[in-house]
Phi, psi and omega in degrees: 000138175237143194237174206209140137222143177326328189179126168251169184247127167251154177242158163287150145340137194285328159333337208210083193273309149313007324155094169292155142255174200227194187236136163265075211247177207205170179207137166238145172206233162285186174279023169252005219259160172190187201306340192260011183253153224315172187291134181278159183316333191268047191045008167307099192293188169293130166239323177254154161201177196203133168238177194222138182211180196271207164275331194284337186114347171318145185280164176231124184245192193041039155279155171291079189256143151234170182216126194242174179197120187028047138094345166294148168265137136297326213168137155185150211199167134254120189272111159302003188208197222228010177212135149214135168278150169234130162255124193221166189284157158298129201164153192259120175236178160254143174251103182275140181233147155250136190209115194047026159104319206242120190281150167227173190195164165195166192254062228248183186232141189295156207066353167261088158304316244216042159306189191192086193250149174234154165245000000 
């Protein structure tokens, strides 16, 4: 099963006010959802992902997620299911998950599906 939001909207850093913007859309579902799931409006693939698990590896769903960039939130959501792809520009972010009060976070570069965070 997959859950969807259409688009969330991010600004570039304010530093750059010429600066376009650009779009964040992002999809969560189960642990099986990957790079092949349908597409965001604007035809942009899934370039990142994250899943969320216990230590033991049980999948985890109703995380806190944000996703950041030179220290900005982008996106935050509670993600309904225990994996979500994001399409996002190229570039190194944080994705942050809060779960039961204690956040984990990793640092990732675009083209990387397969983080992971556990509690």
């Amino acid at each position: 099963m997959l859950w969807t939001n259409p688009a969330a909207i991010a600004q570039t850093p304010a530093s750059d006010p010429a600066a376009p913007r650009y779009v964040v859309s992002y999809i969560c579902g189960d642990a099986r959802i990957d790079g092949t799931a349908p597409l965001p409006p604007d035809g942009r693939p899934y370039n990142l992902g994250v899943s969320f698990a216990t230590q033991t590896g049980s999948p985890l769903a109703n995380v806190q997620v944000r996703l950041r960039r030179h220290g900005r939130v982008l996106v935050e959501f509670n993600a309904t299911g225990p994996r979500c792809l994001f399409s996002v520009p190229d570039a190194s972010y944080r994705i942050e998950g809060t779960y039961q009060g204690e956040m984990k976070y990793g640092i990732v570069e675009t083209g990387s599906l397969n983080t992971e965070l556990r509690w």
